[in-house]
C-alpha positions, 0 to 999 in steps of 0.5 A: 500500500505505501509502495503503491503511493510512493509509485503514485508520487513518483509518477506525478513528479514525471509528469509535473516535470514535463508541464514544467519543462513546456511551462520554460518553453512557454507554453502557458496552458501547461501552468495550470496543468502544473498547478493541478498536478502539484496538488494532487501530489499535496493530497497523496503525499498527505495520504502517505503521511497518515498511512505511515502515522497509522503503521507508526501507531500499530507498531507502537501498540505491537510492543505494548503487548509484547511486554510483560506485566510487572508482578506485582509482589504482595506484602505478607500480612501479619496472618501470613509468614513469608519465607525469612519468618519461616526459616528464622522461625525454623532456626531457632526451632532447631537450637531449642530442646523438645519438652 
């Protein structure tokens, strides 16, 4: 699709050219043929310049999905030990004798 607009706005430069160059020659009728041809390609350029904002915006929302959340960790509440009280709980588990 941008290829073919590209082609598009190359094929307008050719053709605007030739008005030009019969425009030097003196040709004034080719004036206005000019004109037109400049603002067709005021309107395709535009048109390339949204296309390209458009695949500028999927790809900005490609990556957003492709990262991964950030996890969030819970704090452990006072009801639930974390690992560090597990084992220092264990800890001194071990040091102390059996009644």
């Amino acid at each position: 699709m941008i290829r073919d607009i590209l082609d598009q706005i190359k094929n307008i430069v050719l053709e605007l050219e030739a008005d030009i160059v019969k425009v030097e020659k003196g040709r004034k009728s080719s004036i206005a043929k000019a004109r037109k041809k400049l603002q067709i390609l005021k309107k395709v350029s535009q048109d390339l310049r949204i296309d390209l904002q458009e695949i500028k915006k999927s790809e900005t929302k490609k990556e957003l999905v492709k990262e991964e959340p950030v996890k969030q960790v819970e704090e452990p509440t006072n009801d639930q030990p974390n690992e560090n009280t597990i084992d220092t709980f264990n800890e001194e588990n071990l040091d102390q004798p059996e009644n």
